[in-house]
C-alpha positions as CSV (number, residue, x, y, z in Angstrom):
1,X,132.8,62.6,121.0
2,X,129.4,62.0,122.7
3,X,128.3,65.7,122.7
4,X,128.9,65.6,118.8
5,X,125.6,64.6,118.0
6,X,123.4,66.9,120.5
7,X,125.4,69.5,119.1
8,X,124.6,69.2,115.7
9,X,121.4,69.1,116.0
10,X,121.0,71.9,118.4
11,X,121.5,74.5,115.9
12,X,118.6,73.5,113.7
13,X,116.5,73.2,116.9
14,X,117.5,76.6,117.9
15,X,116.6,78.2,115.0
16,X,113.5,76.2,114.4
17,X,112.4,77.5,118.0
18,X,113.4,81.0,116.5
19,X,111.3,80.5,113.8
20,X,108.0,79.2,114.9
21,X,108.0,82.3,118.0
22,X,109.6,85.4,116.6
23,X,106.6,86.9,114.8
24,X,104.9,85.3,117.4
25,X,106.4,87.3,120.2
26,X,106.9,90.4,118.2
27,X,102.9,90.5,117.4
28,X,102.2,90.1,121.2
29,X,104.8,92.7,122.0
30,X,103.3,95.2,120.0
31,X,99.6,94.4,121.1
32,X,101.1,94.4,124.5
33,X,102.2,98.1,124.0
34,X,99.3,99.3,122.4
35,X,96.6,98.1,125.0
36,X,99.2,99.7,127.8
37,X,99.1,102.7,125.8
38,X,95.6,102.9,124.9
39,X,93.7,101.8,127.8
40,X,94.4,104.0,130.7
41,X,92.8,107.5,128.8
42,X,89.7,104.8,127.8
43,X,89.3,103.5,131.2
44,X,89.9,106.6,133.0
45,X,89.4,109.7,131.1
46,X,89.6,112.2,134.1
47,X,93.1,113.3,132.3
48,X,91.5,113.4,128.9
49,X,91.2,116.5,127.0
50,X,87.9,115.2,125.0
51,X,85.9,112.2,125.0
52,X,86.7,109.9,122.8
53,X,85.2,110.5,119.1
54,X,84.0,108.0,117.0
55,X,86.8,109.0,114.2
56,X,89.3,108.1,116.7
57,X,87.5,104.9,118.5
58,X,87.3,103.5,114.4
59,X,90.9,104.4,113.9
60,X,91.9,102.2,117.3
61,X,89.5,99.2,116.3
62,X,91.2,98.8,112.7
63,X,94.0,99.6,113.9
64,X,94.4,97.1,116.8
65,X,92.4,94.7,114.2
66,X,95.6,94.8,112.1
67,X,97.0,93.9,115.1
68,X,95.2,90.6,115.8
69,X,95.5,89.8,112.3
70,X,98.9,89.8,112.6
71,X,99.4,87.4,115.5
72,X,96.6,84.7,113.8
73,X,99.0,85.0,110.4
74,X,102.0,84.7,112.1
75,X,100.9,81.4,114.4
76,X,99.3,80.1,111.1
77,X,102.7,80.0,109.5
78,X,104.0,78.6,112.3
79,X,102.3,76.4,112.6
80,X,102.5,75.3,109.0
81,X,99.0,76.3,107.9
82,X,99.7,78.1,105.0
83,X,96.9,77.5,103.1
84,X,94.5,79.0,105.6
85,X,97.0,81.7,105.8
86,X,97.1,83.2,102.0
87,X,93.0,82.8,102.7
88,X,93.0,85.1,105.7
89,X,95.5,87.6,103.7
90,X,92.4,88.7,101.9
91,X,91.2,90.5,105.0
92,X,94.5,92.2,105.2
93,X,93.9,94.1,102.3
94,X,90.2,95.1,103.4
95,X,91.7,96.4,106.8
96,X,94.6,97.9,105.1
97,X,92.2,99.7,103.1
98,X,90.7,101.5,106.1
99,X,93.5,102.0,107.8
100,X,95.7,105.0,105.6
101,X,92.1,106.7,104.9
102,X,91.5,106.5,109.0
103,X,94.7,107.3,110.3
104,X,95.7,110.1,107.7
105,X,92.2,111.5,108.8
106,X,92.9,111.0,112.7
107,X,96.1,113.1,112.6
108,X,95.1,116.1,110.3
109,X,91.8,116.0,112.2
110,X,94.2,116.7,115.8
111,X,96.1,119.5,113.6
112,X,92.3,121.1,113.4
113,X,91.4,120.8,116.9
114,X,94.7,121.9,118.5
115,X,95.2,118.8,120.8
116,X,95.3,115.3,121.3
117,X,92.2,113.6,122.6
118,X,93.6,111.3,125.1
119,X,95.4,114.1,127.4
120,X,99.0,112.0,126.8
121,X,100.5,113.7,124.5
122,X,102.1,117.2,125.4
123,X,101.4,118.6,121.5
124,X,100.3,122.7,121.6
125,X,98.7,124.8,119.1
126,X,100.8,126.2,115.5
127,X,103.9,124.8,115.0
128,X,104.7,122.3,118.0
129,X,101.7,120.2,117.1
130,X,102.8,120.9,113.7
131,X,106.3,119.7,114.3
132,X,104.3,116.3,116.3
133,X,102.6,115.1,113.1
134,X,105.7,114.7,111.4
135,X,106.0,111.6,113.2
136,X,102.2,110.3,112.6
137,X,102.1,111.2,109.0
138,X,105.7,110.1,108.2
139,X,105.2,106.6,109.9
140,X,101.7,106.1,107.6
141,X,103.4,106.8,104.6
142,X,106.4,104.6,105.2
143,X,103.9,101.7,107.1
144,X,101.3,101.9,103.8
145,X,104.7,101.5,101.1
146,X,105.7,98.3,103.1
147,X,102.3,97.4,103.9
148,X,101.4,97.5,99.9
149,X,104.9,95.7,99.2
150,X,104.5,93.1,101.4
151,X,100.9,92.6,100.1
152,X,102.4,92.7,96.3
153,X,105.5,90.1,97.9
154,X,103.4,87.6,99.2
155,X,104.5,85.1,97.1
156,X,108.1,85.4,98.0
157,X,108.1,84.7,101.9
158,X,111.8,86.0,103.0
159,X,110.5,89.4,101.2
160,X,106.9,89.5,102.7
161,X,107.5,88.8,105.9
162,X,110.5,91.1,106.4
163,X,108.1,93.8,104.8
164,X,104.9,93.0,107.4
165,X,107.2,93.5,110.4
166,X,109.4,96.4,109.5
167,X,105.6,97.7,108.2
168,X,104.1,97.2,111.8
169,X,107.7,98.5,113.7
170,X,106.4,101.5,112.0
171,X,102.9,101.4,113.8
172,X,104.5,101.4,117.2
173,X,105.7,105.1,117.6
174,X,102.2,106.6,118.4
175,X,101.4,104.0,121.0
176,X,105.0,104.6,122.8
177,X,104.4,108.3,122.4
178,X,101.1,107.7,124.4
179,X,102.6,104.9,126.8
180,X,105.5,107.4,127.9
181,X,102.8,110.4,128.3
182,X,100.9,108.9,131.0
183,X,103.9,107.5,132.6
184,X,105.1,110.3,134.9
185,X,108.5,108.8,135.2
186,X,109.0,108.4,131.4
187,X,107.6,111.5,130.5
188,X,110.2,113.3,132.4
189,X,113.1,112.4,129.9
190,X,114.2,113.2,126.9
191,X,111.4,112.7,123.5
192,X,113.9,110.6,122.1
193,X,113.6,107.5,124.9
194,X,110.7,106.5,122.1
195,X,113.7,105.0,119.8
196,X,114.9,102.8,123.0
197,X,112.1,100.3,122.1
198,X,111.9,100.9,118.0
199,X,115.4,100.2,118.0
200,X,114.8,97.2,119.7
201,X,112.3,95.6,117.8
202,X,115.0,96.7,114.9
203,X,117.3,94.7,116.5
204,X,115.6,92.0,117.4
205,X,114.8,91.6,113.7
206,X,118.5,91.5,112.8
207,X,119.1,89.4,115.8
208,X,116.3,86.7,113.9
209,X,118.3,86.6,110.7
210,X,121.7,86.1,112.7
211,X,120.0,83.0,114.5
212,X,118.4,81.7,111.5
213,X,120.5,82.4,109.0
214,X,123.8,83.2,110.5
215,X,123.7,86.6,108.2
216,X,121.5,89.3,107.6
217,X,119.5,89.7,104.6
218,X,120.2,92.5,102.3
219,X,116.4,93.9,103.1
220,X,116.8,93.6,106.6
221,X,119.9,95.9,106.8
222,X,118.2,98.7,104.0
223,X,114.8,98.3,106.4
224,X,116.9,98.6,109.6
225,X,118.7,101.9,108.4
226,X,115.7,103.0,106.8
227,X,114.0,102.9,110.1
228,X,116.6,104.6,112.2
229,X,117.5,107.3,109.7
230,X,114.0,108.2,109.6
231,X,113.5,108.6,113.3
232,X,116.7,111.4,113.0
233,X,115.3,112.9,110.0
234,X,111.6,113.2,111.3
235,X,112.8,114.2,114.7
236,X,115.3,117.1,112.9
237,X,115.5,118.7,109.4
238,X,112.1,117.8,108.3
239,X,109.8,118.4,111.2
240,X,111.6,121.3,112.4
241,X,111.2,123.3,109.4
242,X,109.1,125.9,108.1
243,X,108.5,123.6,104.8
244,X,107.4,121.1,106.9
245,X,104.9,123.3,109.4
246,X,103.4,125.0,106.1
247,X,102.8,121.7,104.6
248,X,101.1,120.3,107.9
249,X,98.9,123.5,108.2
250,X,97.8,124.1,104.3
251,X,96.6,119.9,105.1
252,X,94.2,121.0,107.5
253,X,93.2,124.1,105.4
């Protein structure tokens, strides 16, 4: 009868710890990743193909801006500061307007060329690198319609914040892709060791709802399969066919 008490409370303290550090942790995990998968080509660019251009170096900054941005809003909810958050959401939309124009232009601009700057990703000329930018330009347009809906949701917080991760899990693919080319080791197996960690974060967001909520929300499971279904269908039918490596090359006409 004594542990009764401690252990009605301990739920709501669980989840409350769930709550104030899942974003949180996801945000440093993905800024983690990218400055592991970034850095080595910047600091030592004896493996690089090119220096880096200032088209690319913009593309990072924003990019890894979004980033930042992500981890103040997050700790700003957390921390109850809501105010200050819907304030700083402004510059969300600012970023988010450089980002599709910069990263759309980054990857066609690497179809032109023939190669990847950085030396870490083993893309060739015609229609491997073709087949590549499936990935790129598929996870930009499926990160900008989350992006834009959790921008358009922000007033309905279980929506907008389920949006802004899934929207950022799709951001993670090209630093992973980099990560695992300059990691001998990695780089050895299979392509497909990139969905180990995407379908982590996945699950760690359905992990979140089943500790906070002790169910999963209806967007959480269409995002979840959305994500996953997409990796096969990128990976498969669509960049592997000759719709797809036409498309790619009449883009960078």
């Amino acid at each position: 009868m004594a542990t009764a008490p401690y252990q009605t409370l301990s739920k709501p303290q669980n989840n409350a710890l769930v709550e104030r550090w899942f974003f949180t942790g996801m945000a440093l995990a993905m800024i983690a990743i990218s400055l592991i998968a970034f850095l080595p080509s910047i600091i030592h660019p004896a493996e690089r193909h090119a220096p880096l251009s200032a088209l690319a170096a913009a593309h990072g900054v924003v990019f890894f801006a979004w980033l930042l941005l992500f981890l103040v809003q997050s700790r700003l909810i957390a921390t109850h500061r809501v105010a200050i958050h819907r304030r700083l959401g402004l510059a969300s939309i600012v970023i988010l307007a450089l980002m599709i124009p910069l990263a759309y232009t980054t990857s066609i601009a690497m179809v032109r060329r023939g190669y990847d700057l950085s030396g870490d990703l083993s893309v060739g000329i015609n229609n491997e690198l073709a087949h590549q930018t499936v990935f790129p330009l598929a996870n930009l347009l499926i990160f900008s319609a989350l992006a834009i809906a959790a921008v358009a949701f922000r007033r309905r917080p279980e929506i907008h914040r389920r949006l802004m991760l899934f929207a950022n899990i799709e951001l993670m693919p090209a630093p992973l892709a980099h990560l695992i080319g300059h990691t001998p080791w990695l780089a050895s197996l299979p392509p497909a060791i990139v969905m180990v960690p995407i379908t982590a974060f996945v699950a760690a967001a359905v992990g979140r709802d089943l500790l906070v909520a002790r169910r999963i929300h209806p967007l959480t499971w269409g995002l979840a399969i959305q994500r996953m279904v997409s990796g096969f269908l990128e990976a498969g039918p669509i960049g592997s066919s000759a719709a797809w490596h036409h498309f790619v090359h009449w883009l960078a006409r």
